[in-house]
N, CA, C and O atoms as CSV, one atom per row, in Angstrom:
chain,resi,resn,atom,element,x,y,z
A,1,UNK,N,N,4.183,-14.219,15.729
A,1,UNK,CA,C,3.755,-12.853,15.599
A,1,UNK,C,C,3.637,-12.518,14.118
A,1,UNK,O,O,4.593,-12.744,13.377
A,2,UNK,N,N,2.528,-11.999,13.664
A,2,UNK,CA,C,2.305,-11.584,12.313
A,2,UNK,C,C,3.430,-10.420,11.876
A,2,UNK,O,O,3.681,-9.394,12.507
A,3,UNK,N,N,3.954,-10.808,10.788
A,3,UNK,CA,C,5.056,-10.079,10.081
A,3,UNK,C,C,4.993,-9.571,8.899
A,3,UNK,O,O,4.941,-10.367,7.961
A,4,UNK,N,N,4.979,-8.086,8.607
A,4,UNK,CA,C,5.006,-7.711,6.943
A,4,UNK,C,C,6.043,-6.991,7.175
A,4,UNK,O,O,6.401,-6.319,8.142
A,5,UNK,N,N,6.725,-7.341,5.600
A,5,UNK,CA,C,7.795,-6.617,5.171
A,5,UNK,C,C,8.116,-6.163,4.352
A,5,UNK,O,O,9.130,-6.716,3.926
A,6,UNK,N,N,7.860,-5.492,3.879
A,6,UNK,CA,C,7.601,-4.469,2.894
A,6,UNK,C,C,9.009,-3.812,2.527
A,6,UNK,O,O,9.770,-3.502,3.444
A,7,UNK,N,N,9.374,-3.591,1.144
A,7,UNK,CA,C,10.492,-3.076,0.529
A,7,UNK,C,C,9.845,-2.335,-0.969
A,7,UNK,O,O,8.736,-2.595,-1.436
A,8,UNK,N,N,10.691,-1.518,-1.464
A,8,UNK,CA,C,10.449,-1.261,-2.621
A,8,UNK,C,C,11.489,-1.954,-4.010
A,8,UNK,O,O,12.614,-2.386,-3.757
A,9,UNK,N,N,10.965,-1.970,-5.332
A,9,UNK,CA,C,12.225,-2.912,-6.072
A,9,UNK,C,C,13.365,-2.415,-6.374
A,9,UNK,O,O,14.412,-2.909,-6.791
A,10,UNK,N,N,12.902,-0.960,-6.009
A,10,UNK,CA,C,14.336,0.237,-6.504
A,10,UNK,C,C,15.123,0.206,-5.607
A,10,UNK,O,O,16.259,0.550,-5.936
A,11,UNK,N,N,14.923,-0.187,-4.152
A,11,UNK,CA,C,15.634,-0.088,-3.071
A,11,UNK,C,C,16.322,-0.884,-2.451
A,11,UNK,O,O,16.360,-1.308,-1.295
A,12,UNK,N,N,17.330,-1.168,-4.151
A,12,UNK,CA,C,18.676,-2.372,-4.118
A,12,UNK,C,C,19.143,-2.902,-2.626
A,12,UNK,O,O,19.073,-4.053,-2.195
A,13,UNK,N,N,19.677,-1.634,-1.921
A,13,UNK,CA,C,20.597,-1.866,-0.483
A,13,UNK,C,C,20.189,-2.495,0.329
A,13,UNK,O,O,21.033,-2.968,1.090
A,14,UNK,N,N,18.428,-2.897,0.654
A,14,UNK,CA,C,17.650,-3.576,1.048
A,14,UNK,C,C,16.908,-4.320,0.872
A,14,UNK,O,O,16.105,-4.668,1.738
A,15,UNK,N,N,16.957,-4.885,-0.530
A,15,UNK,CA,C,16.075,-5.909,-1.198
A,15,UNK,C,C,16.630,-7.268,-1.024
A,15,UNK,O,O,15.741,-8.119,-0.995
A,16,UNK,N,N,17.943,-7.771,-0.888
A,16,UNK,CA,C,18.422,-8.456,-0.298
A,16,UNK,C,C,18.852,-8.831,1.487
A,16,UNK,O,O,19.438,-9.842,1.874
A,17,UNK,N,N,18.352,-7.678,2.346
A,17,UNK,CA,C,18.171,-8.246,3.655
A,17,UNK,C,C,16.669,-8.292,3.721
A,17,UNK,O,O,16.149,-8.717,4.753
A,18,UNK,N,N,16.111,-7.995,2.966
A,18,UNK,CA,C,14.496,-7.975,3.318
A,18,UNK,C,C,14.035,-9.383,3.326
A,18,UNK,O,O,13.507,-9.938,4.290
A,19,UNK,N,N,14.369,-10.107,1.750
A,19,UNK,CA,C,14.210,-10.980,1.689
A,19,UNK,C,C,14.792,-12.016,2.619
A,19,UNK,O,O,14.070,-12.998,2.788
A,20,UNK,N,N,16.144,-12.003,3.366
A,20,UNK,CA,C,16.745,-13.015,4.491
A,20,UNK,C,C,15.386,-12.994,5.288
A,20,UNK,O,O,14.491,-13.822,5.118
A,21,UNK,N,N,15.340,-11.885,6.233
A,21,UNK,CA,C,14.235,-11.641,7.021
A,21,UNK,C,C,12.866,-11.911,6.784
A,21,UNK,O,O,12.292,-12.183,7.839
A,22,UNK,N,N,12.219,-11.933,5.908
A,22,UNK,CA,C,11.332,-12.761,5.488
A,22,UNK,C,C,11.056,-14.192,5.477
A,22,UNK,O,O,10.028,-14.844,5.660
A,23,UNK,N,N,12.738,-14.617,5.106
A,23,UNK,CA,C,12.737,-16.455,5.064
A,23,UNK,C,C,13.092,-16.740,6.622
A,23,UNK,O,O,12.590,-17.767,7.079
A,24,UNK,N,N,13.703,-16.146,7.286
A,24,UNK,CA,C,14.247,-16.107,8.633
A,24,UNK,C,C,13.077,-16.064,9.702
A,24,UNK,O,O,13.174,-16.694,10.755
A,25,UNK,N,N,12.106,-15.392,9.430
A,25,UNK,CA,C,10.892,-14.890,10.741
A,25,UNK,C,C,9.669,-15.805,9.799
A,25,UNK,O,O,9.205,-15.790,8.659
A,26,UNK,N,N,9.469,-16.745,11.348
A,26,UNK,CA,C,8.056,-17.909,10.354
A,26,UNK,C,C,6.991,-17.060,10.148
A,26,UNK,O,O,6.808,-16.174,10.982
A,27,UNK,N,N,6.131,-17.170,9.047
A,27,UNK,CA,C,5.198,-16.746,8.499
A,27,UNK,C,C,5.120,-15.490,8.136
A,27,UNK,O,O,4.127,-14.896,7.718
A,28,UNK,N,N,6.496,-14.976,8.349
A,28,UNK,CA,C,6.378,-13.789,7.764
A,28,UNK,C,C,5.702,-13.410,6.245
A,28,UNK,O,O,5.339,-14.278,5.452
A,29,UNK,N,N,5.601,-11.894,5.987
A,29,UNK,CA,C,5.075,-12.019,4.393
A,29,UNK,C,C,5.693,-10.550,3.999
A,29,UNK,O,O,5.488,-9.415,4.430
A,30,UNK,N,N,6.530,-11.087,2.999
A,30,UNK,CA,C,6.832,-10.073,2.109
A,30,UNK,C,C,6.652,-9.411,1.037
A,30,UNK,O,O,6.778,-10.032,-0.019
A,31,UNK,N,N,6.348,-8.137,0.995
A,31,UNK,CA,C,5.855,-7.521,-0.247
A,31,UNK,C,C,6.734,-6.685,-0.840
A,31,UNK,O,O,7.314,-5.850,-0.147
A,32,UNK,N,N,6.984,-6.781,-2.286
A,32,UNK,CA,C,8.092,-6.332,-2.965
A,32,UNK,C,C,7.159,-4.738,-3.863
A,32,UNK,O,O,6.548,-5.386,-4.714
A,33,UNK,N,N,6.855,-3.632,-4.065
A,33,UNK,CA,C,6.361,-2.381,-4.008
A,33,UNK,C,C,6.773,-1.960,-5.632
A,33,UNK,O,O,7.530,-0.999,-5.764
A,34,UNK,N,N,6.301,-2.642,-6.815
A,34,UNK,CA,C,7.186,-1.919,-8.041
A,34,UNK,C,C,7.037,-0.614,-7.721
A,34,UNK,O,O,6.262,-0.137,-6.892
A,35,UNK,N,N,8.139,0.171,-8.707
A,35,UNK,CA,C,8.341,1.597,-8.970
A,35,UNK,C,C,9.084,2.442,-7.715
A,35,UNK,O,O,9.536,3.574,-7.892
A,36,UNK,N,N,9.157,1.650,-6.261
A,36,UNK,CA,C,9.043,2.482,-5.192
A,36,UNK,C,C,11.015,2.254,-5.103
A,36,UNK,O,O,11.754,1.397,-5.588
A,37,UNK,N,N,11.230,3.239,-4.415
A,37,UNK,CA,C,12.891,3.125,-3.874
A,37,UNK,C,C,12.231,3.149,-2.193
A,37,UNK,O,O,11.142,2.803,-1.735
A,38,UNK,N,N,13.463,3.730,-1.583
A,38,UNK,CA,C,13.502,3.133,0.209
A,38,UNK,C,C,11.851,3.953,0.787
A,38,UNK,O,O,10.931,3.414,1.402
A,39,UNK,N,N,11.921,4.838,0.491
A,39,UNK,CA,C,10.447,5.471,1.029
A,39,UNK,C,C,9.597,4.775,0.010
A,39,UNK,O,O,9.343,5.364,-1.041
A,40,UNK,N,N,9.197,3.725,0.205
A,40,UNK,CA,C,7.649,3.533,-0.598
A,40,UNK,C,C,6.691,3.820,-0.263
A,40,UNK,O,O,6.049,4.071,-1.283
A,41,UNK,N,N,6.004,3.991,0.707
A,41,UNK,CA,C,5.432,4.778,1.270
A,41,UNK,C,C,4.867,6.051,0.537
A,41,UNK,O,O,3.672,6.308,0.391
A,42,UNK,N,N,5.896,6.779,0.115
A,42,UNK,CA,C,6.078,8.466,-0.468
A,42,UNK,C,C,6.138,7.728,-2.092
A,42,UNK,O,O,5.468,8.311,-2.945
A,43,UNK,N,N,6.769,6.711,-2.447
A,43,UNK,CA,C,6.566,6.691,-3.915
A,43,UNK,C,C,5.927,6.210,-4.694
A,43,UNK,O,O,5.945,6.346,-5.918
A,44,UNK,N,N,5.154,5.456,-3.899
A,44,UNK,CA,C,3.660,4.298,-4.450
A,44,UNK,C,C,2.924,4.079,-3.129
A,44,UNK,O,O,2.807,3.026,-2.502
A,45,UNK,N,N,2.261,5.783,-2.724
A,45,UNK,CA,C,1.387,5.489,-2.027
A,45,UNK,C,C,0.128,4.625,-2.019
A,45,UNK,O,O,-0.384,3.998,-1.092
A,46,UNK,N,N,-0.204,4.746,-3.179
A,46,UNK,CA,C,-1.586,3.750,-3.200
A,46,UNK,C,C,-0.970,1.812,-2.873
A,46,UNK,O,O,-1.448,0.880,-2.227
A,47,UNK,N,N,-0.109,1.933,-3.459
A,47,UNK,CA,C,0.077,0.438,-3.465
A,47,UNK,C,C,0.587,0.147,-2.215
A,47,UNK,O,O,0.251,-0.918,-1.697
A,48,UNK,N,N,1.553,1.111,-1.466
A,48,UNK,CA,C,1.809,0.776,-0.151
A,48,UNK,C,C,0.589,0.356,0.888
A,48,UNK,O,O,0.525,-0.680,1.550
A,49,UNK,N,N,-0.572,1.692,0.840
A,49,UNK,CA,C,-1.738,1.861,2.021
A,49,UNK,C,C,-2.416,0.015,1.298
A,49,UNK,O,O,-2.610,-0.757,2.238
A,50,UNK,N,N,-2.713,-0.579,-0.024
A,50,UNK,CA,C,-3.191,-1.826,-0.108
A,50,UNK,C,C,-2.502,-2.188,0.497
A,50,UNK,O,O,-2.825,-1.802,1.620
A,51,UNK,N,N,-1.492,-2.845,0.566
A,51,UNK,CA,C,-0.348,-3.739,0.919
A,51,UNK,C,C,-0.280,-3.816,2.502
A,51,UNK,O,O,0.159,-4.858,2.988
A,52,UNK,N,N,-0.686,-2.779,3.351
A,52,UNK,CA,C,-0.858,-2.991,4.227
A,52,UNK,C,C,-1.917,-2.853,4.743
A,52,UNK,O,O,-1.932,-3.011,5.963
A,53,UNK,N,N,-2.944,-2.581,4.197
A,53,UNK,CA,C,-4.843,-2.366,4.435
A,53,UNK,C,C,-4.723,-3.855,4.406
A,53,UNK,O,O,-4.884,-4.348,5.522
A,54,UNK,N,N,-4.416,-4.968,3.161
A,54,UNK,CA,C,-4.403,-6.319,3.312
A,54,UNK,C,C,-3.977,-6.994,4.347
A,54,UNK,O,O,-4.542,-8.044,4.654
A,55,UNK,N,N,-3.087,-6.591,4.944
A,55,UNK,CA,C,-2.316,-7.330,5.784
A,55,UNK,C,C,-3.242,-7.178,6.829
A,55,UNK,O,O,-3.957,-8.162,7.019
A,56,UNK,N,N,-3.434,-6.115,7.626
A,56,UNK,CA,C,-4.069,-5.771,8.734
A,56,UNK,C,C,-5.872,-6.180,8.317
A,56,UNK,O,O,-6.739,-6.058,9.182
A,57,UNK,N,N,-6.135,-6.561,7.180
A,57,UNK,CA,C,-7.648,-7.154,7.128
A,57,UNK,C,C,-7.031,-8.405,7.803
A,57,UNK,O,O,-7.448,-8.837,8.877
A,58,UNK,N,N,-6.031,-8.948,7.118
A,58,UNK,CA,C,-5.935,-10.774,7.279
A,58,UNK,C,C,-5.693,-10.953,8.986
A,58,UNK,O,O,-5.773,-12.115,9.383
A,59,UNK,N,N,-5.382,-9.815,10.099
A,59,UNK,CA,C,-5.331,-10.454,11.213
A,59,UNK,C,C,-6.826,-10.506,11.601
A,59,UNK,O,O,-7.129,-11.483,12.286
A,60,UNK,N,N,-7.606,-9.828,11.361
A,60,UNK,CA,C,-8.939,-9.796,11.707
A,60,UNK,C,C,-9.536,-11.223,11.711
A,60,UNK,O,O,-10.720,-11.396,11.998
């Protein structure tokens, strides 16, 4: 099953299970969000909507 996982670099408490989960689930793909804390989303919107506009091109 296609996997993104997305974190931000500010968002210490989870930058280390993100990454387990990433190496843990095959083919997963993880994207690390500079500038963003736990909502990246809200703190690097533009780079979030790429990050996952990419992802969802590549199942196509």
């Amino acid at each position: 099953m296609p996997t993104l996982i997305i974190v931000g670099d500010q968002d210490t408490p989870f930058l280390a299970p993100c990454e387990y989960m990433a190496k843990k689930i095959p083919g997963a793909r993880l994207e690390v969000i500079a500038g963003a804390g736990h909502s990246s989303n809200l703190d690097q919107p533009e780079a979030f909507n790429r990050v996952l506009a990419d992802f969802l091109d590549s199942l196509s």
